[in-house]
PDB file of N, CA, C, O and CB in Angstrom:
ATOM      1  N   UNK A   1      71.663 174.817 181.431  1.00  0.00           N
ATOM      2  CA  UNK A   1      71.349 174.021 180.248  1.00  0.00           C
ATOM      3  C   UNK A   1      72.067 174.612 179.033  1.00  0.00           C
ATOM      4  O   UNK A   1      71.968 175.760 178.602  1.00  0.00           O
ATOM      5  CB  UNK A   1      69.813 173.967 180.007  1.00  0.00           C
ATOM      6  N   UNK A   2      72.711 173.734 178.627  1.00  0.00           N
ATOM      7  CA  UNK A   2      72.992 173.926 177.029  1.00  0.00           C
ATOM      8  C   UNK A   2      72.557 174.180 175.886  1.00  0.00           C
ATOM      9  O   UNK A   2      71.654 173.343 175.891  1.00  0.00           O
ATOM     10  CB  UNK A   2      73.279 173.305 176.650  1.00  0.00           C
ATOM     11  N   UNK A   3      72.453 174.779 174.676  1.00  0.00           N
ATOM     12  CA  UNK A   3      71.541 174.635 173.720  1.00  0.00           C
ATOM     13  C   UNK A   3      72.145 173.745 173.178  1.00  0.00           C
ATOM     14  O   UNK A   3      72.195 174.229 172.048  1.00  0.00           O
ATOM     15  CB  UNK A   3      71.146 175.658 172.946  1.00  0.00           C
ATOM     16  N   UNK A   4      72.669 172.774 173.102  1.00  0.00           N
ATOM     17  CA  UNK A   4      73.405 171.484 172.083  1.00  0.00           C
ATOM     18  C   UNK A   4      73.296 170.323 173.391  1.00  0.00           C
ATOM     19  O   UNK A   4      74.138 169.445 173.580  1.00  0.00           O
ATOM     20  CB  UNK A   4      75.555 171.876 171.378  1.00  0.00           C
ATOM     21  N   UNK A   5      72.311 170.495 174.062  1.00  0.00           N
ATOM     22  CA  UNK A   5      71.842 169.529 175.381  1.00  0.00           C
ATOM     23  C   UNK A   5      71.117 168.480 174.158  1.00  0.00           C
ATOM     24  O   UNK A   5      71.570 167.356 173.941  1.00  0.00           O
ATOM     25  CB  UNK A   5      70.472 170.440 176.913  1.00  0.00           C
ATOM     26  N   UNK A   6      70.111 168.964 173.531  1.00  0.00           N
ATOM     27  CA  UNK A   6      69.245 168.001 173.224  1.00  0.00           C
ATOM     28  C   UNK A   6      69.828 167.614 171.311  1.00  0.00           C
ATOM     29  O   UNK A   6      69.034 166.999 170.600  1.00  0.00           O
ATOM     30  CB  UNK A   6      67.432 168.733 173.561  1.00  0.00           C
ATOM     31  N   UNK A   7      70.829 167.933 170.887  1.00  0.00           N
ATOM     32  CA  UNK A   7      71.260 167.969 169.533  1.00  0.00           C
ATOM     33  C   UNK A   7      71.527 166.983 169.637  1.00  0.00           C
ATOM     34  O   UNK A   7      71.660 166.449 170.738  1.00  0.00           O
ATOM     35  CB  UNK A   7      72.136 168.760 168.962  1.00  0.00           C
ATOM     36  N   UNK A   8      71.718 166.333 168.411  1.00  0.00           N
ATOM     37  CA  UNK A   8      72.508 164.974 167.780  1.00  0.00           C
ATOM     38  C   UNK A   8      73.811 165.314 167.696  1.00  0.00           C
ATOM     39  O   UNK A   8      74.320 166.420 167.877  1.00  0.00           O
ATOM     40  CB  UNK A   8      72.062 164.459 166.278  1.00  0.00           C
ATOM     41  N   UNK A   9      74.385 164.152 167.370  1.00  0.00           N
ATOM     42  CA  UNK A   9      75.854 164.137 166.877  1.00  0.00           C
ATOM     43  C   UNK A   9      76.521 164.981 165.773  1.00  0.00           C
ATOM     44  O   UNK A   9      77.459 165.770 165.654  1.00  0.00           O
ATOM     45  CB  UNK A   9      76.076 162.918 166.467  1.00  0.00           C
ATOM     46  N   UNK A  10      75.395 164.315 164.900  1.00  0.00           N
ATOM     47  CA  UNK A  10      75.598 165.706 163.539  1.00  0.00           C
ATOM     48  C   UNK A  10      75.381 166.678 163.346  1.00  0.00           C
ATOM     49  O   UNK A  10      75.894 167.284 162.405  1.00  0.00           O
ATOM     50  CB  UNK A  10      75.216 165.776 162.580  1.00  0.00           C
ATOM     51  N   UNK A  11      74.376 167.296 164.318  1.00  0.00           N
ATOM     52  CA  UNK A  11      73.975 168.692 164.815  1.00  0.00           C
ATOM     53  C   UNK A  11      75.348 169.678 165.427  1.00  0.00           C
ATOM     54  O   UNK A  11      75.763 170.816 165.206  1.00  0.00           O
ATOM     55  CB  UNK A  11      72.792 168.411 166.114  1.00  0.00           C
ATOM     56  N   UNK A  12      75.617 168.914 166.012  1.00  0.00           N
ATOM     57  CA  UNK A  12      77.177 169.401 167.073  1.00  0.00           C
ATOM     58  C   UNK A  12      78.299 169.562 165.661  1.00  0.00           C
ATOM     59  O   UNK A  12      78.980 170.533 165.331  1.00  0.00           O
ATOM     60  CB  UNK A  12      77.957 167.614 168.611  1.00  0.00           C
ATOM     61  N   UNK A  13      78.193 168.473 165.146  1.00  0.00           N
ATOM     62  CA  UNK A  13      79.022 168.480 163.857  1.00  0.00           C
ATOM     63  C   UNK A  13      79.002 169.693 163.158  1.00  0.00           C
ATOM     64  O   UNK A  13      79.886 170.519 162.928  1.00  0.00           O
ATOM     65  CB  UNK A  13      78.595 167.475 162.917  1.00  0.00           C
ATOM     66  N   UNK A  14      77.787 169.631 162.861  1.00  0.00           N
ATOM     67  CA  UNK A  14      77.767 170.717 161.548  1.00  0.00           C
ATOM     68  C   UNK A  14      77.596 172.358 162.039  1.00  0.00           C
ATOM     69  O   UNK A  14      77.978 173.335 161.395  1.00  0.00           O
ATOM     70  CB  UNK A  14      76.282 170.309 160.447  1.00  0.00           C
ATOM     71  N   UNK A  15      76.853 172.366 163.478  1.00  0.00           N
ATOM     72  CA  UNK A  15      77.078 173.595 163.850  1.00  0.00           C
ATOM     73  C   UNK A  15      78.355 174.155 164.567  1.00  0.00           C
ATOM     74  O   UNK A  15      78.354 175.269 165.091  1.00  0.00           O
ATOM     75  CB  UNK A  15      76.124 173.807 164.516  1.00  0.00           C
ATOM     76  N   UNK A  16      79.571 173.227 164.561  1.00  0.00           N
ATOM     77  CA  UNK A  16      80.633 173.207 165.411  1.00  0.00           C
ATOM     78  C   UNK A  16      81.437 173.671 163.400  1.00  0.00           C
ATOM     79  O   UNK A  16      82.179 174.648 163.305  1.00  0.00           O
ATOM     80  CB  UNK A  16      81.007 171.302 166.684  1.00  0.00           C
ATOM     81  N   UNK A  17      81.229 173.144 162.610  1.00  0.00           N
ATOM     82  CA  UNK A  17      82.025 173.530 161.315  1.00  0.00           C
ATOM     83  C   UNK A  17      81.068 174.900 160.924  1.00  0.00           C
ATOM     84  O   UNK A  17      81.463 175.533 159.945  1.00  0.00           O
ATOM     85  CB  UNK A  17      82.050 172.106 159.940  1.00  0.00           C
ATOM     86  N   UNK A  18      80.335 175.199 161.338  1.00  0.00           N
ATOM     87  CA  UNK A  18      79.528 176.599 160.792  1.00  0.00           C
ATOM     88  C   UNK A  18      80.206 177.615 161.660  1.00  0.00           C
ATOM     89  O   UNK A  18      80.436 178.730 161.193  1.00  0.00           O
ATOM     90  CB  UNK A  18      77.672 176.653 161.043  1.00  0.00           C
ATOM     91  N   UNK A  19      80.560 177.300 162.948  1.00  0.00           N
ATOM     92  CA  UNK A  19      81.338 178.318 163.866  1.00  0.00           C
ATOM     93  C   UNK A  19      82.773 178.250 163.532  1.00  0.00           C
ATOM     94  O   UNK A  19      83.615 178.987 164.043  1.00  0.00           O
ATOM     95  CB  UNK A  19      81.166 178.014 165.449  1.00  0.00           C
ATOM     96  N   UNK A  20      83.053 177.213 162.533  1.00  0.00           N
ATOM     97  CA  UNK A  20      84.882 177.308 162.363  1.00  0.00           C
ATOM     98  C   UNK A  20      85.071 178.492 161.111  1.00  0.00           C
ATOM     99  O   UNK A  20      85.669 179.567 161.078  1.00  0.00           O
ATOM    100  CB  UNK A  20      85.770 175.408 161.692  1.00  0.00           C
ATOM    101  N   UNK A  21      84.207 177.690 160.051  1.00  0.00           N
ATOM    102  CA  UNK A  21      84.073 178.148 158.788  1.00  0.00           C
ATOM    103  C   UNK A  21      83.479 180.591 159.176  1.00  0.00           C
ATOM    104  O   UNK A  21      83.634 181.615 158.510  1.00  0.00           O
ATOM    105  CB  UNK A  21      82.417 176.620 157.892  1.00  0.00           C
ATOM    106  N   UNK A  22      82.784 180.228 160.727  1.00  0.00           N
ATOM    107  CA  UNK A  22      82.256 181.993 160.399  1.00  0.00           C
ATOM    108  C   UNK A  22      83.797 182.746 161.258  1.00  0.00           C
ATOM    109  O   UNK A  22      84.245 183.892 161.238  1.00  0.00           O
ATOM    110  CB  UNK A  22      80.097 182.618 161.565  1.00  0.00           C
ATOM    111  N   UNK A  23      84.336 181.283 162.058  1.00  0.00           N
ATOM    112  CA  UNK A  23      85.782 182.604 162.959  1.00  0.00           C
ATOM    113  C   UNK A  23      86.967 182.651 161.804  1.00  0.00           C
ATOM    114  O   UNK A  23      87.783 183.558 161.640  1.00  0.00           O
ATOM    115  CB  UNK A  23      86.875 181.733 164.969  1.00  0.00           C
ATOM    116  N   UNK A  24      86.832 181.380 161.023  1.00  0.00           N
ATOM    117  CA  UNK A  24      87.991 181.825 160.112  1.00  0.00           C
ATOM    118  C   UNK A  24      89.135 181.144 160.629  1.00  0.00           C
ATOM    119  O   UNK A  24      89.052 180.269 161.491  1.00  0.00           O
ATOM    120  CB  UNK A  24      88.258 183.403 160.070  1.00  0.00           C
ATOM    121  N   UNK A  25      90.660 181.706 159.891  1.00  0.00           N
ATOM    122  CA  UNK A  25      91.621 181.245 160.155  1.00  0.00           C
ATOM    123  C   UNK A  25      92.333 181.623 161.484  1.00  0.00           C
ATOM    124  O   UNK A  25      93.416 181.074 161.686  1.00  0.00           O
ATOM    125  CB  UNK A  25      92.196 181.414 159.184  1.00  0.00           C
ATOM    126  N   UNK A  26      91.878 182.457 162.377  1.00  0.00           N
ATOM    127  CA  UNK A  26      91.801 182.699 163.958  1.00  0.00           C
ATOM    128  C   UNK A  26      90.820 181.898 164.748  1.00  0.00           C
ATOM    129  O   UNK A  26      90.417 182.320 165.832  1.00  0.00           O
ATOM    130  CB  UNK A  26      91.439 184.137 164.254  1.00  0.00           C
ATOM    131  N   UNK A  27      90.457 180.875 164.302  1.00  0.00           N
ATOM    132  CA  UNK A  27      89.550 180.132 165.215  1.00  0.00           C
ATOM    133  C   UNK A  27      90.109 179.301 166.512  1.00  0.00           C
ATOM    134  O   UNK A  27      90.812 178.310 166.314  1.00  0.00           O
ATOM    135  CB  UNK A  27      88.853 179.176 164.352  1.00  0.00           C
ATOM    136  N   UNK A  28      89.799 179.706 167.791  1.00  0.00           N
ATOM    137  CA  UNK A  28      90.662 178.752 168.130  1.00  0.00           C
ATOM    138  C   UNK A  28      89.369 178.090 169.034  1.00  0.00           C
ATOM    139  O   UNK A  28      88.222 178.398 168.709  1.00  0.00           O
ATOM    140  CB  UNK A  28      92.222 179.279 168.886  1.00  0.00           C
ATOM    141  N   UNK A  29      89.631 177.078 170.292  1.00  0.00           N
ATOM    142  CA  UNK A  29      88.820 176.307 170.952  1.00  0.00           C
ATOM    143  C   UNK A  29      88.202 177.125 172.116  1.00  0.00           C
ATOM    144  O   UNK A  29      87.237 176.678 172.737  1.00  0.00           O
ATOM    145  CB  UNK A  29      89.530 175.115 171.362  1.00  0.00           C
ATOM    146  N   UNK A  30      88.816 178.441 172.438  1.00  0.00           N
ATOM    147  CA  UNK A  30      88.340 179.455 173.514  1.00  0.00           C
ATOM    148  C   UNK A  30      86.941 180.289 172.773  1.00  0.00           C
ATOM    149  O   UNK A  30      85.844 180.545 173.269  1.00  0.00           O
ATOM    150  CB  UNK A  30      89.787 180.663 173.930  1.00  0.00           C
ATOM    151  N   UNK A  31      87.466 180.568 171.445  1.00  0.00           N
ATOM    152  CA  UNK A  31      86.240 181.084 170.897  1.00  0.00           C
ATOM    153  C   UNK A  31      85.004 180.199 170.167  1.00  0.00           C
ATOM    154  O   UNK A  31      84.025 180.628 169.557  1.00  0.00           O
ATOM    155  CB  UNK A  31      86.712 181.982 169.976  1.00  0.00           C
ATOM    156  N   UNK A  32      85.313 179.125 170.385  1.00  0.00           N
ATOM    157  CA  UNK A  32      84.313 178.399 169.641  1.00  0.00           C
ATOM    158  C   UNK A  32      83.088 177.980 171.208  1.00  0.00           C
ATOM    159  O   UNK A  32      81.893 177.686 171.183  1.00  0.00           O
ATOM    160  CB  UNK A  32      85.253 176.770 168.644  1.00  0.00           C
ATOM    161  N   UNK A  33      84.043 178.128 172.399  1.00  0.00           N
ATOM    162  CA  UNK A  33      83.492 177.643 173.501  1.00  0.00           C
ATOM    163  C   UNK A  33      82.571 179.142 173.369  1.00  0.00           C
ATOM    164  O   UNK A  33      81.417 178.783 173.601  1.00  0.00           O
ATOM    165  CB  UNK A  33      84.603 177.191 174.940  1.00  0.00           C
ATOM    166  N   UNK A  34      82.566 179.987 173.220  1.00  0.00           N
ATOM    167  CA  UNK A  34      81.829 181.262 173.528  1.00  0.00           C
ATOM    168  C   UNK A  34      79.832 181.162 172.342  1.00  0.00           C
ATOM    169  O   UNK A  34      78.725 181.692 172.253  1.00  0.00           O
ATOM    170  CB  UNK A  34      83.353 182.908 172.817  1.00  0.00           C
ATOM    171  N   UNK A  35      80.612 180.192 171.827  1.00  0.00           N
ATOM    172  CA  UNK A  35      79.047 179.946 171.086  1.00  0.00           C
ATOM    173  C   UNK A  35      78.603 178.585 171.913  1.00  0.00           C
ATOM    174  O   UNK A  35      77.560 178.046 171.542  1.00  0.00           O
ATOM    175  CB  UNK A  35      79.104 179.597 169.040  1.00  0.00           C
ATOM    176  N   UNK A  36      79.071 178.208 172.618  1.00  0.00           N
ATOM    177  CA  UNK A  36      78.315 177.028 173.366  1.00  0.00           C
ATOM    178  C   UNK A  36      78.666 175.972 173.896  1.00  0.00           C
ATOM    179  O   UNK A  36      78.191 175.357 174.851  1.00  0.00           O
ATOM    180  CB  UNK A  36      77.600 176.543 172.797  1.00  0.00           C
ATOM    181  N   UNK A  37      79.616 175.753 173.174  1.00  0.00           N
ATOM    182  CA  UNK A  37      80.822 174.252 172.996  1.00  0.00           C
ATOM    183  C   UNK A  37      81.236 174.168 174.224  1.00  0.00           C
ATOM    184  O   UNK A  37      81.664 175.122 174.875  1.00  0.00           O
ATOM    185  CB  UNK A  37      82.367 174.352 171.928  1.00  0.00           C
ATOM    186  N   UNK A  38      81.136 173.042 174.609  1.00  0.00           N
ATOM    187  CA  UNK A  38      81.936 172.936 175.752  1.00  0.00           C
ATOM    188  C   UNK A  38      83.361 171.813 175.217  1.00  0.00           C
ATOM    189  O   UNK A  38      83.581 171.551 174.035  1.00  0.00           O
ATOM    190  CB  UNK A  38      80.838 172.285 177.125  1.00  0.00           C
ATOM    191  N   UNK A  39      84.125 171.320 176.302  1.00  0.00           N
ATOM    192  CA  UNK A  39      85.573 170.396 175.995  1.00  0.00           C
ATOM    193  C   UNK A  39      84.436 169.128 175.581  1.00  0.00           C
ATOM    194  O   UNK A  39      84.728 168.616 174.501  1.00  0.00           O
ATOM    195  CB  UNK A  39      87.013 170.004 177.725  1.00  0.00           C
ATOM    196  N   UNK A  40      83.539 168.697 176.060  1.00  0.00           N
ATOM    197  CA  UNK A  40      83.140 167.481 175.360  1.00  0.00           C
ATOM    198  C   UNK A  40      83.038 167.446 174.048  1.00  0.00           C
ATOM    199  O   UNK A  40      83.843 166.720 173.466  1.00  0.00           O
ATOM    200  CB  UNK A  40      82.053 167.074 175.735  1.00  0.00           C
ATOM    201  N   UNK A  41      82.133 168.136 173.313  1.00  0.00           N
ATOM    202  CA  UNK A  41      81.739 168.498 172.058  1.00  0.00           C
ATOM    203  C   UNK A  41      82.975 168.943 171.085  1.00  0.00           C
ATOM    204  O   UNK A  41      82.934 168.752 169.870  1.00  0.00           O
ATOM    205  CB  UNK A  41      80.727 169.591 172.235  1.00  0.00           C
ATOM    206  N   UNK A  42      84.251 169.655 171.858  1.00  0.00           N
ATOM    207  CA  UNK A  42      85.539 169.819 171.090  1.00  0.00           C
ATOM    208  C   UNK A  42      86.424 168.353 171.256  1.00  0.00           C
ATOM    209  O   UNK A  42      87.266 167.876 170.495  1.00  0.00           O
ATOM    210  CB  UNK A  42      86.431 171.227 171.748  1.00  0.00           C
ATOM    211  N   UNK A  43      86.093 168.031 172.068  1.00  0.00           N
ATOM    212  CA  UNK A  43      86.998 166.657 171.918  1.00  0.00           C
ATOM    213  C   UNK A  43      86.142 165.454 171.041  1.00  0.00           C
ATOM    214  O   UNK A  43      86.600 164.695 170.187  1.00  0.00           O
ATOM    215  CB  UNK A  43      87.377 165.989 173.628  1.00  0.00           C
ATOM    216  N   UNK A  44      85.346 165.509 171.332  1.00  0.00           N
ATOM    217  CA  UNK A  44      84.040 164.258 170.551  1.00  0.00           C
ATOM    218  C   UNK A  44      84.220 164.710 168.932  1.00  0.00           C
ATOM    219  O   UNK A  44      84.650 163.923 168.088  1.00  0.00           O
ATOM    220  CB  UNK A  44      81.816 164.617 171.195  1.00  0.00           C
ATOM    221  N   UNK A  45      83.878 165.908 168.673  1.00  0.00           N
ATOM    222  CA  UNK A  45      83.039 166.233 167.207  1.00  0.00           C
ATOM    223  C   UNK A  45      84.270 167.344 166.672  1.00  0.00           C
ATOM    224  O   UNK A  45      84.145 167.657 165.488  1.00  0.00           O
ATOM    225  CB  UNK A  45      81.048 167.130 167.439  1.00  0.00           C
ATOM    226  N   UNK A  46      85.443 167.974 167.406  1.00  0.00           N
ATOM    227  CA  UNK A  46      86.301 168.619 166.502  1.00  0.00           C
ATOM    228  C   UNK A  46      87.084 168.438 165.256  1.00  0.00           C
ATOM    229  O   UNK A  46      87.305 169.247 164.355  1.00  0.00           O
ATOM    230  CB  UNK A  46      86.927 168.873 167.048  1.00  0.00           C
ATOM    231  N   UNK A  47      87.600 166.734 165.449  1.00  0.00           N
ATOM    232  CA  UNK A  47      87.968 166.068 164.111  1.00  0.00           C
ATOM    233  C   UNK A  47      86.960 166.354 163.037  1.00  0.00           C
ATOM    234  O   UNK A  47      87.159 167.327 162.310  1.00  0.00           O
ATOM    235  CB  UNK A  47      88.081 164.518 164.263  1.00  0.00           C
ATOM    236  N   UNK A  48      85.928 165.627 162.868  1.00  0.00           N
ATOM    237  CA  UNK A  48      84.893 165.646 161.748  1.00  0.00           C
ATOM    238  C   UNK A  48      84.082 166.739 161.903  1.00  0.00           C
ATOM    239  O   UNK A  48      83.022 166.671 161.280  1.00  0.00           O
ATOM    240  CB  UNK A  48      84.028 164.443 161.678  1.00  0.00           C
ATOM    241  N   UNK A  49      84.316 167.959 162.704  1.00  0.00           N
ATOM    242  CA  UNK A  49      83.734 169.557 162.174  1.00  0.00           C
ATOM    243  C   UNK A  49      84.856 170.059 161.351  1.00  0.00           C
ATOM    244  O   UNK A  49      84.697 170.738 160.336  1.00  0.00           O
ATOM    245  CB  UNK A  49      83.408 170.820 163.534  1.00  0.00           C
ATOM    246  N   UNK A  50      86.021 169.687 161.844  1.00  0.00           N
ATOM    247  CA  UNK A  50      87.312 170.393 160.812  1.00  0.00           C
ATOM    248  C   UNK A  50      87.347 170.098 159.714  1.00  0.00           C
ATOM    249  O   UNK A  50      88.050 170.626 158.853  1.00  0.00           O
ATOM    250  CB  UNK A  50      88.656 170.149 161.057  1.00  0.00           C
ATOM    251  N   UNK A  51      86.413 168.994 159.540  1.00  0.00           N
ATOM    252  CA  UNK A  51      86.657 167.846 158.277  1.00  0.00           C
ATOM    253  C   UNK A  51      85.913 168.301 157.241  1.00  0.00           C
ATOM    254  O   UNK A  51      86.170 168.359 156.038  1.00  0.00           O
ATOM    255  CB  UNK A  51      86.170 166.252 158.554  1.00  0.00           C
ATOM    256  N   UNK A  52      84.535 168.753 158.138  1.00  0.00           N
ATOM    257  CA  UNK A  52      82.987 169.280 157.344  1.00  0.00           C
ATOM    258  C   UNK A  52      83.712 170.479 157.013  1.00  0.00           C
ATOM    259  O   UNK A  52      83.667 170.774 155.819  1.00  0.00           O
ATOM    260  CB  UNK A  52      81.262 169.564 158.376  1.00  0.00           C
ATOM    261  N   UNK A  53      84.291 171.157 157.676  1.00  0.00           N
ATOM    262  CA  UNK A  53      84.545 172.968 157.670  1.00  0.00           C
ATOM    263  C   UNK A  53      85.163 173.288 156.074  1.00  0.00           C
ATOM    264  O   UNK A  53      84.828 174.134 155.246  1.00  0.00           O
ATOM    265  CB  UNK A  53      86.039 173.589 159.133  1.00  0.00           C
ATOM    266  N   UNK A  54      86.378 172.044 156.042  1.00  0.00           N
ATOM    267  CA  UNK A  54      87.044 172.195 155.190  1.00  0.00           C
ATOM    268  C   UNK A  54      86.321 172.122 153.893  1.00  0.00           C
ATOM    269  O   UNK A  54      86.646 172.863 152.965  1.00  0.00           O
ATOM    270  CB  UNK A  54      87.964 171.458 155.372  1.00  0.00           C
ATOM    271  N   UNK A  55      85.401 171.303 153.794  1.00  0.00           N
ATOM    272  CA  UNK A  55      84.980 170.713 152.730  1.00  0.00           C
ATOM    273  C   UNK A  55      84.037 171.419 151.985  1.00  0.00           C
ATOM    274  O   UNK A  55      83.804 171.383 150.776  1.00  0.00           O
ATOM    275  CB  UNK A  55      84.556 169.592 153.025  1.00  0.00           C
ATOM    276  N   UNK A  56      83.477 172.135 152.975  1.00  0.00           N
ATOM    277  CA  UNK A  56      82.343 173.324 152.409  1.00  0.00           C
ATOM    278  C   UNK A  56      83.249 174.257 151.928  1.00  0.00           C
ATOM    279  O   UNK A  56      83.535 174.247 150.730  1.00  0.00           O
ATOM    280  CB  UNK A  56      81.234 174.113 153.594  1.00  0.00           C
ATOM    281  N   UNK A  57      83.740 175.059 152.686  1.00  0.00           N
ATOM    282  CA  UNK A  57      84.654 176.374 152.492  1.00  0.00           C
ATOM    283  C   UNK A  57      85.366 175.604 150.843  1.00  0.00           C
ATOM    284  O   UNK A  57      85.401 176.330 149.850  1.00  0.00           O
ATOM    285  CB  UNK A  57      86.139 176.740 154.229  1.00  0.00           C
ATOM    286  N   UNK A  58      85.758 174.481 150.773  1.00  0.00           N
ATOM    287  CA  UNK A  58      86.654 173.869 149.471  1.00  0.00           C
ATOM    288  C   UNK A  58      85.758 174.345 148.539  1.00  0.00           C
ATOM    289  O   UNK A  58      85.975 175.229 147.711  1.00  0.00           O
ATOM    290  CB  UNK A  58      86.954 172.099 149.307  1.00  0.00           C
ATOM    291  N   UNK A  59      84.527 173.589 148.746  1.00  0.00           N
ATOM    292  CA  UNK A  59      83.250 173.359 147.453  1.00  0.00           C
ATOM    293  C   UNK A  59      83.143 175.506 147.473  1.00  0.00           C
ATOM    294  O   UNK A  59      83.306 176.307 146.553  1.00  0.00           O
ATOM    295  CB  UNK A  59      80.968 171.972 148.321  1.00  0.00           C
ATOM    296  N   UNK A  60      82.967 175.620 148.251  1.00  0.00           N
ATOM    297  CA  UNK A  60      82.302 177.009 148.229  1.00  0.00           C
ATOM    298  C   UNK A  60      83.502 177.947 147.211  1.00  0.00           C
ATOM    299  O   UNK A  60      83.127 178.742 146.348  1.00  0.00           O
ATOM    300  CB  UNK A  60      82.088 177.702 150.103  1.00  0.00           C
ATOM    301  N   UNK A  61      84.753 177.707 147.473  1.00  0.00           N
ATOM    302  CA  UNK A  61      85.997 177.980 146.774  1.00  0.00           C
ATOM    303  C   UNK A  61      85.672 178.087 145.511  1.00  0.00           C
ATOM    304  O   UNK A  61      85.314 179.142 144.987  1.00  0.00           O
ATOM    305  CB  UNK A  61      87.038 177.029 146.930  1.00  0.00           C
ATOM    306  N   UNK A  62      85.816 176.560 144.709  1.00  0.00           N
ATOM    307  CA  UNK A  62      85.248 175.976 143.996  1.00  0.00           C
ATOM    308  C   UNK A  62      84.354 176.626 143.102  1.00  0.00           C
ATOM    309  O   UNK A  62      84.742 176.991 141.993  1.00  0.00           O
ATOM    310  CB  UNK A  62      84.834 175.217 144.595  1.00  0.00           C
ATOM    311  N   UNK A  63      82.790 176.860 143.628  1.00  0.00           N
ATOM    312  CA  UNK A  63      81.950 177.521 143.067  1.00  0.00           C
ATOM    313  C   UNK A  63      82.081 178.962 142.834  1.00  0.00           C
ATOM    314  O   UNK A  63      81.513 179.423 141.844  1.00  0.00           O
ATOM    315  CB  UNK A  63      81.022 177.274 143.629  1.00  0.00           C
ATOM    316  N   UNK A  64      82.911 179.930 143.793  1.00  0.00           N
ATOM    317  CA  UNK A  64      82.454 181.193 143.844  1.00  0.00           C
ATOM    318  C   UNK A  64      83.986 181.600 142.358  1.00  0.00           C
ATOM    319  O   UNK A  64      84.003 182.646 141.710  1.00  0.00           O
ATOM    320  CB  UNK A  64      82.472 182.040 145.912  1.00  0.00           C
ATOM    321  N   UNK A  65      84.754 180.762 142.244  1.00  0.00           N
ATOM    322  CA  UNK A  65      85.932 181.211 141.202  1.00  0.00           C
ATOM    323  C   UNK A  65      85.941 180.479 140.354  1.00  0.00           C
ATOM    324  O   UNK A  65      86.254 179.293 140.451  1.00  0.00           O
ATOM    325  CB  UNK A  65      87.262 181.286 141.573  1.00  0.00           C
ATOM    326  N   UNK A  66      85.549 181.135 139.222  1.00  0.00           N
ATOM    327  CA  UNK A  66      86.110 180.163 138.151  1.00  0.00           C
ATOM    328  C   UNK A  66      87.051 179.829 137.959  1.00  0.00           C
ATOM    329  O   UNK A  66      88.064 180.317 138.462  1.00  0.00           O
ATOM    330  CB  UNK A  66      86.018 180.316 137.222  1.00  0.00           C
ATOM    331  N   UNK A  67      87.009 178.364 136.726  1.00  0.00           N
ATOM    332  CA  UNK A  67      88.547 177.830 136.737  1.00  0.00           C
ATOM    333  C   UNK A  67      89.391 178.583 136.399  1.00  0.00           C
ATOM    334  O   UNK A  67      90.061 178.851 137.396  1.00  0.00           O
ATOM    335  CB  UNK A  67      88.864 176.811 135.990  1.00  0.00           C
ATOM    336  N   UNK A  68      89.794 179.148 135.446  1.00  0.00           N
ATOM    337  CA  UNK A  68      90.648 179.962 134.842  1.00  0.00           C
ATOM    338  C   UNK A  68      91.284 180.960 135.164  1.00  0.00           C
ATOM    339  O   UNK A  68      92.173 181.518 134.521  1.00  0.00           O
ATOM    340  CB  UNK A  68      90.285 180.270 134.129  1.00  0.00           C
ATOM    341  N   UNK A  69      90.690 181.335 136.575  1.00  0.00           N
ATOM    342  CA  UNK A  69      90.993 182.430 137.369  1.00  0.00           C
ATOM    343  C   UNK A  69      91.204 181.742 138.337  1.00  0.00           C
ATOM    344  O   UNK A  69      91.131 182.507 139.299  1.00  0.00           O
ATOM    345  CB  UNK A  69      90.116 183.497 137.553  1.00  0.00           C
ATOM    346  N   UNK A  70      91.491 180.453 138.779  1.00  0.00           N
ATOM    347  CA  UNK A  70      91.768 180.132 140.114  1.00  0.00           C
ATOM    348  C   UNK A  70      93.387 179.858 139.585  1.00  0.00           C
ATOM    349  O   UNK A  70      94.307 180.030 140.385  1.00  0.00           O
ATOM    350  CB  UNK A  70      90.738 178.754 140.899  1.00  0.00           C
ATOM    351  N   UNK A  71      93.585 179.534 138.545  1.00  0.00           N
ATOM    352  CA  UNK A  71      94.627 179.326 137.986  1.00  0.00           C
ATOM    353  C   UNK A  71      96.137 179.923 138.348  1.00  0.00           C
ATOM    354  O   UNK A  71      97.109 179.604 137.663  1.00  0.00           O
ATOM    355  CB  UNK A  71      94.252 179.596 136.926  1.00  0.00           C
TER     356      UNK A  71
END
């Protein structure tokens, strides 16, 4: 049994961009399988976790630098 047996779509989503966003820019699909993922869940939900990943890590960017210094 899986632990993402009984998850939703957006569950897979968002915990599939929480495992991109914690491996970083070495993330690849071998290590994301080691938290659970199997090829379904990377082929189904990898587009729109890359999508979520980005978007947090952006906002999080965003917040943690000010403007003037991102400059």
């Amino acid at each position: 049994m899986n632990k993402f047996d009984n998850a939703t779509p957006q569950e897979i989503v968002e915990a599939l961009a929480e495992g991109m966003i914690r491996r970083g820019d070495g993330c690849t699909a071998a290590l994301l399988k080691l938290d659970g993922f199997n090829d379904d869940h990377l082929r189904l939900y990898g587009d729109r976790a890359r999508e979520r990943a980005m978007a947090l890590t952006e906002r999080y960017t965003r917040r943690a630098m000010p403007a003037r210094r991102a400059a």
